[in-house]
C-alpha positions in Angstrom: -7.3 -32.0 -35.3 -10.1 -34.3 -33.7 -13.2 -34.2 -35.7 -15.8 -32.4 -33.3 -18.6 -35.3 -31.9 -22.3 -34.3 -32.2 -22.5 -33.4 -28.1 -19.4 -32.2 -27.5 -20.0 -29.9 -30.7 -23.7 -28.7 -29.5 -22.2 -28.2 -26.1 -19.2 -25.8 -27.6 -22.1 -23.8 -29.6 -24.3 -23.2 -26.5 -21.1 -22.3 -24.0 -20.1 -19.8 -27.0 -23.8 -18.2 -28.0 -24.2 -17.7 -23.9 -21.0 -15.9 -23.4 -21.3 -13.9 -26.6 -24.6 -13.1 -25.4 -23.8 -11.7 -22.0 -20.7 -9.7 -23.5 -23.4 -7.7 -26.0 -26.4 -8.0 -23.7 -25.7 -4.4 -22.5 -27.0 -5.1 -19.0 -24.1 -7.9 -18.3 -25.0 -7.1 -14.1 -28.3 -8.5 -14.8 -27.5 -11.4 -17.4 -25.0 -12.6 -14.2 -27.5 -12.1 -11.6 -30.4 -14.4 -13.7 -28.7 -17.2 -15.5 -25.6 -17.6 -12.5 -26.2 -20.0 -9.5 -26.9 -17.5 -6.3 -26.8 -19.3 -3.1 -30.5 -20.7 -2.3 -31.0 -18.3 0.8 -30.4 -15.1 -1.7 -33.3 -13.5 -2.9 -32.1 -14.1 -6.5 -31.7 -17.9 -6.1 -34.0 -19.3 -8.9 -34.0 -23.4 -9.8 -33.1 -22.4 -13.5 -30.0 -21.8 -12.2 -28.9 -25.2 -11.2 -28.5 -25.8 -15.4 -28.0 -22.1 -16.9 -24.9 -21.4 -14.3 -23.1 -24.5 -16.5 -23.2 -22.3 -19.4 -21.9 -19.2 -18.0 -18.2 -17.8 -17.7 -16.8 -14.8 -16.1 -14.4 -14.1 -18.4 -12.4 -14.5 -21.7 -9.6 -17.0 -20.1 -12.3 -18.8 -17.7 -14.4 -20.4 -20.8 -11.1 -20.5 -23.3 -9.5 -23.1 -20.4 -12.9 -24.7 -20.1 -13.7 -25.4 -24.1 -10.3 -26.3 -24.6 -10.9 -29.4 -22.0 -14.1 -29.9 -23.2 -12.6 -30.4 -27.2 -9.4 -32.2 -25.5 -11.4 -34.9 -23.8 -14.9 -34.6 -23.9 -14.6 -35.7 -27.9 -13.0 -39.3 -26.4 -15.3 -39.9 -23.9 -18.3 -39.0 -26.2 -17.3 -41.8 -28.6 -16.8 -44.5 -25.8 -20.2 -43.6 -24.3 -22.6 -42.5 -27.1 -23.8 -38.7 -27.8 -27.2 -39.6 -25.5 -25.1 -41.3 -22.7 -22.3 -38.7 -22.7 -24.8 -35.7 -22.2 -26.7 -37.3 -19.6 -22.9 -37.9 -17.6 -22.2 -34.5 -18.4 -25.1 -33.1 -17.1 -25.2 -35.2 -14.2 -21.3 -34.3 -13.6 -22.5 -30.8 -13.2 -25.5 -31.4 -10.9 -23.1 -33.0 -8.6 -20.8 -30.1 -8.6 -23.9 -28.2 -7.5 -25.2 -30.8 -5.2 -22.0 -30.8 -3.0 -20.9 -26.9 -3.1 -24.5 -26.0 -2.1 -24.1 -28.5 1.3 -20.8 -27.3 1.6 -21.4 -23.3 1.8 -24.5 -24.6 4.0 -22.5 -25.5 6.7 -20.2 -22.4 6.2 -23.0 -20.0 6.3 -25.4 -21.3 9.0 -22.0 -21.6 12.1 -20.2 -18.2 11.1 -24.0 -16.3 10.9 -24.7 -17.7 14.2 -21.2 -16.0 15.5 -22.2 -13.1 14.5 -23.9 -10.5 17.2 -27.7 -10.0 15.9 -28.9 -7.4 18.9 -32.2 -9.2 18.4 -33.0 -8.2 14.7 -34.6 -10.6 12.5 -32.9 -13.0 10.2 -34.6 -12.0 7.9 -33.8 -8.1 8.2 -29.9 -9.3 8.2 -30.3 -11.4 5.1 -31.5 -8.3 3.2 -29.0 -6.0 5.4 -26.6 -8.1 3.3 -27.9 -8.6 0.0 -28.4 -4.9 -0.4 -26.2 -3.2 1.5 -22.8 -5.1 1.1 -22.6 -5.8 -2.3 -19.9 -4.7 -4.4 -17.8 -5.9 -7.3 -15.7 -5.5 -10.0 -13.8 -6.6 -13.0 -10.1 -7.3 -13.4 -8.0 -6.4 -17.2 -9.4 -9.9 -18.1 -12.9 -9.2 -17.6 -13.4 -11.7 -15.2 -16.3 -11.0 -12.4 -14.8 -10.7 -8.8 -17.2 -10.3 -6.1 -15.7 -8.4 -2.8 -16.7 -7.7 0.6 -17.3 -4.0 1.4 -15.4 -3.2 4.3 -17.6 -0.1 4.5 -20.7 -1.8 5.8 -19.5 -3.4 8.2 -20.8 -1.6 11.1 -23.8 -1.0 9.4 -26.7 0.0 12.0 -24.7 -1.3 15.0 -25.1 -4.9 14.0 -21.3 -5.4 13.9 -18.1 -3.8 15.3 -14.6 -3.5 13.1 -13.3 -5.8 10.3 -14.9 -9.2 11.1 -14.4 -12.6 9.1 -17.3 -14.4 10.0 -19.1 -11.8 8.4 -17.1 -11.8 5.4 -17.9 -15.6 5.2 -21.3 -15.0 5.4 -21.2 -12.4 2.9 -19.5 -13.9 0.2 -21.6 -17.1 0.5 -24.5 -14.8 0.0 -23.3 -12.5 -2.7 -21.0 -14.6 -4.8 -23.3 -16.7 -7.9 -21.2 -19.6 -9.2 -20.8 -19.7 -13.1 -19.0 -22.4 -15.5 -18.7 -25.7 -16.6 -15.8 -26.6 -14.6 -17.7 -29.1 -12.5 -18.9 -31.2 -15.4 -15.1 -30.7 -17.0 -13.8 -32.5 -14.0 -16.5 -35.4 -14.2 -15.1 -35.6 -17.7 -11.4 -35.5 -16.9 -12.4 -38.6 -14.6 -13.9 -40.9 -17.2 -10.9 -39.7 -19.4 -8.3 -41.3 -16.6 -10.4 -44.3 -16.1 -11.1 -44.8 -19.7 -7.3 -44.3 -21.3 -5.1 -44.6 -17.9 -1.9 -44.8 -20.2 -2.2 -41.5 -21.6 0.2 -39.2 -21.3 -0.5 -35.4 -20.5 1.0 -32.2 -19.9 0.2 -28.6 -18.4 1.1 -25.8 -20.6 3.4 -24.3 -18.0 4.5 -27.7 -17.3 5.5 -29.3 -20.4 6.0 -32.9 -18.8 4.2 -35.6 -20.0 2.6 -37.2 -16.8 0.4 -40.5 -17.8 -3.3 -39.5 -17.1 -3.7 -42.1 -14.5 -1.1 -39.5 -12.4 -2.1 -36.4 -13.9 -5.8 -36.0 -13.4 -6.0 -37.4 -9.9 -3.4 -35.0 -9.1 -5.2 -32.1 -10.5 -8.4 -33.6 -8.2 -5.5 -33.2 -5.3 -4.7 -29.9 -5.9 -8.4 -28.5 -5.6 -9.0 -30.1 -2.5 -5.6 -28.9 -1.2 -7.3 -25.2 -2.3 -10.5 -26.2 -0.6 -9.2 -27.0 2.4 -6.3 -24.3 3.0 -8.1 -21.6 0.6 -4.6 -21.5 -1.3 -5.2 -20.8 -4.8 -2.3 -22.9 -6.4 -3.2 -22.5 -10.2 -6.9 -21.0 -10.3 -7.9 -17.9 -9.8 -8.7 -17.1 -6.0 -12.6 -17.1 -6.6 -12.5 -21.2 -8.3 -14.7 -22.8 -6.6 -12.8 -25.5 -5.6 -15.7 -27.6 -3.3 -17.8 -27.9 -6.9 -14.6 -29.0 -8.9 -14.6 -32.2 -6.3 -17.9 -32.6 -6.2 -18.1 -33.2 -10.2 -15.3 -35.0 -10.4 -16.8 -37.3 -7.3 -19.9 -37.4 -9.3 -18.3 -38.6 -12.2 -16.3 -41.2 -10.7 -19.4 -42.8 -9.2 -21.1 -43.1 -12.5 -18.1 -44.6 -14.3 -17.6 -46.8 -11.8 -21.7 -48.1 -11.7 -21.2 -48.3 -15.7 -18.1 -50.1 -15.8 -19.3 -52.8 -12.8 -22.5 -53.2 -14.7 -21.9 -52.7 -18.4 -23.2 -56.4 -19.1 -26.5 -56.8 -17.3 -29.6 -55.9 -17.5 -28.5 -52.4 -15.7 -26.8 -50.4 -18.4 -28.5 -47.5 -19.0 -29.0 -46.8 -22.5 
């Protein structure tokens, strides 16, 4: 057993408390809706969100997988960086994950809304159409959140005719807030291959040993592969994908700065 480091440990704590939390909350609906990262043109964006959404899961299995990377290899990096350094990468990690799914769904909402027929109404009006109106959900045996389109709205007031998917596009941009730490994870599993190449590694349904400097960049591989073709390969259909890249972008960049300039007068302490 590694022996926990300080971060890593405070991080485990805070992850746990917040999940806990949400499970006996009694209103879990509204928990999700504050502390999870909505889309910033949905009413129930708020900029809290950018940090809380790192500390929520949807479900038993989402933040087991996401501790259990965080022990694996958050513990090693910690020690080669310092507690202060390592949170500060982490964090930043995550904020990138943000940064680049937010730019991404912008320029998947704003073409599909404008394919859309409007008959005139306000954007405004169709924004709240919807939020309001279209919003359904539910949970699967793991307790995971899914968010679904509602088929049933779809020809709401006239706006649209039949089952179309620019709407649903629209839609789930809208109506789907983004929880977990998965984007700082990946930021982590980066400095991991960059720090301790050699390493050998192995899925749990793939008990090969695959040496890190393989492994991890094939793991990046795979999420953009369920970016770009919307193929869930071995995360659940809702992963978002776009903010796994984006952290482990993120934390390439910032290994890459600290590694180029660990001996001048640049090295952030």
């Amino acid at each position: 057993m590694m022996r926990l480091t300080e971060t890593v440990k405070q991080l485990l704590i805070i992850n746990i408390i917040m999940f806990l939390g949400t499970m006996m909350s009694g209103n879990i609906d509204l928990v999700y809706s504050l502390l999870g990262l909505h889309f910033p043109e949905n009413n129930s964006f708020g900029f809290w969100q950018i940090i809380s959404h790192m500390f929520m899961h949807g479900g038993l299995q989402h933040i087991l997988f996401n501790m259990l990377a965080l022990w694996m290899f958050g513990i090693q990096i910690e020690r080669m960086l310092g507690p202060r350094r390592f949170l500060f990468f982490y964090i930043s990690c995550g904020l990138g994950a943000v940064f680049i799914q937010i730019v991404y769904s912008y320029f998947s909402f704003y073409p599909n809304l404008d394919t859309l027929i409007f008959n005139n109404i306000p954007y405004d009006q169709i924004v709240y159409i919807l939020e309001e109106t279209s919003r359904s959900y539910y949970k699967n045996p793991d307790g995971d959140i899914i968010f679904k389109y509602n088929s049933e709205f779809s020809n709401i007031n006239g706006l649209w005719g039949g089952d179309n998917p620019n709407l649903d596009i629209v839609w789930e941009t809208l109506n789907s807030p983004m929880v977990g730490a998965s984007g700082a994870i990946m930021g982590v599993l980066v400095a991991f291959g960059m720090f301790f190449p050699e390493s050998r590694l192995m899925l749990i349904f793939l008990p090969v040993p695959i040496k890190a400097k393989y492994f991890i960049p094939g793991i990046i591989l795979l999420d953009l592969i369920s970016a770009t073709t919307g193929v869930s390969i071995f995360s659940p259909s809702n992963t978002a994908y776009v903010a796994h890249l984006g952290g482990a972008l993120t934390g390439f960049l910032i290994m890459y700065y600290w590694k180029r300039n660990q001996f001048n007068s640049n090295r952030w302490y």
